[in-house]
N, C-alpha and C positions, 0 to 999 in steps of 0.2 A: 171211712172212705168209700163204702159200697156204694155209698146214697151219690155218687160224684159221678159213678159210672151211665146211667143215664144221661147226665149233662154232658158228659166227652162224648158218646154217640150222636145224640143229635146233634156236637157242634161237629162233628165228622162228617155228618148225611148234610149239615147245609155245606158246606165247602165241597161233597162230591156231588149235590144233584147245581151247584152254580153254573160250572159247566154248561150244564143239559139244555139252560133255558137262556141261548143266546142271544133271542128276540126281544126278553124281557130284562127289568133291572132290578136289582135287588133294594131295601127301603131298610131304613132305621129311623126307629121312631123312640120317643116319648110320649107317658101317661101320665096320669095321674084322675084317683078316684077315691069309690067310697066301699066299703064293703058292711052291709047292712048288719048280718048275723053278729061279724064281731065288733062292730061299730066304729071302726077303725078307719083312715083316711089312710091314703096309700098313693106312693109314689114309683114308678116304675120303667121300664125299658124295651123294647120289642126289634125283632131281625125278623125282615119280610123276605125269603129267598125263594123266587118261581121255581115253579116244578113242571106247571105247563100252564096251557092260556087261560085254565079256571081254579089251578090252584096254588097256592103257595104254603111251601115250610115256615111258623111262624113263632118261631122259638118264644119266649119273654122270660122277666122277673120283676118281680115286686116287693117294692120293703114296704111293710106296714107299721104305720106311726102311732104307736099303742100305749097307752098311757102305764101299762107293769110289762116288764118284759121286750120282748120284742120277736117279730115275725116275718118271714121272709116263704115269698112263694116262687116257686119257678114252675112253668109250664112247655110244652113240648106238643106243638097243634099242628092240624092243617087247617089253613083256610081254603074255603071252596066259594069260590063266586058265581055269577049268571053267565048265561051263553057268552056274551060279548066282555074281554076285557076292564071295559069302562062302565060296567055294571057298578052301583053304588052300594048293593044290598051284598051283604057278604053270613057264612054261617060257616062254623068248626065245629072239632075239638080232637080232644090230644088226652096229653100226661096231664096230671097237677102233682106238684109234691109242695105242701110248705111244713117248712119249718117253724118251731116256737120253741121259744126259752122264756124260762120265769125263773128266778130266785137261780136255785142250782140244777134245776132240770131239763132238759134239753127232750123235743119231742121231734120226731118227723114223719107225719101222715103220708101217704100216695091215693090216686085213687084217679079220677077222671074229670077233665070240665068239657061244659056244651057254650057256647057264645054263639052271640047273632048282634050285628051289628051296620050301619051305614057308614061309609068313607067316600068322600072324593075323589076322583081317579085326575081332576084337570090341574096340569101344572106341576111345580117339582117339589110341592109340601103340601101332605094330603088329610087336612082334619079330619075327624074319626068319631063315633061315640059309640059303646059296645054294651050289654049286656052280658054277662058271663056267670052260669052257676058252677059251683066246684063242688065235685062230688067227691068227699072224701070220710074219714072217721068222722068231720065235724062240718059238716057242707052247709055251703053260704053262697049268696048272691053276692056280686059287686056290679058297680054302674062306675064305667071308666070314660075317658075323653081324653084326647090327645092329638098329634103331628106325629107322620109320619112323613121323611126326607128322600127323593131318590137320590140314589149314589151313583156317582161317576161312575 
């Protein structure tokens, strides 16, 4: 249960910085990609909560579709964008912890990712496409694409 204590923090900092950023609205999205090192295709989930006009808390997870085993990554980012709001070019990074199981073993790495990526800012579904490297015991690139929704 240690490894959980991360996840209950930052789901704590996005419910207290929501608050903060009255001007702006918070976004849920879906992925779905590819991650090269493990060759795995991967499906996932993302909460976009402002912090201020350039940056946002940008929680995620991802299950990886792994042909032995299986794989689950969670991350903990900020995104930081250009002067203006409706900047489309965007760059992070945060926590990575994923997980892996195989047969009867169970593993879980932590360590750091970087991403850089383009999104839409016009309208209330915002396509996406990111680069992301994960820096961890076993560090690997992915190339992700998705929708992200604003929220009432």
């Amino acid at each position: 249960m240690k490894t959980m204590k991360p996840l209950l923090v930052a789901a704590l900092l996005a419910i207290a910085v929501t608050s903060v950023a009255s001007a702006q609205r918070a976004h849920l999205g879906f992925r779905a990609g590819y991650n090269f090192d493990r060759d795995d295709a991967l499906l996932g989930a993302q909460v976009l909560v402002p912090i201020g006009s350039m940056v946002e808390f940008y929680p995620s997870f991802d299950y990886y579709l792994a042909d032995v085993g299986s794989a689950m990554g969670f991350n903990a980012d900020l995104k930081l964008r250009g002067a203006a709001n409706q900047s489309v070019l965007y760059v992070g990074g945060g926590l990575n912890m994923m997980r892996t199981a195989v047969n009867d073993g169970n593993e879980m790495n932590t360590g750091g990712n970087l991403f850089m990526g383009i999104e839409s800012r016009l309208g209330q579904s915002h396509p996406f496409f990111e680069v992301r490297g994960l820096l961890n015991q076993q560090s690997s690139v992915q190339l992700l694409g998705g929708f992200n929704f604003t929220l009432p």
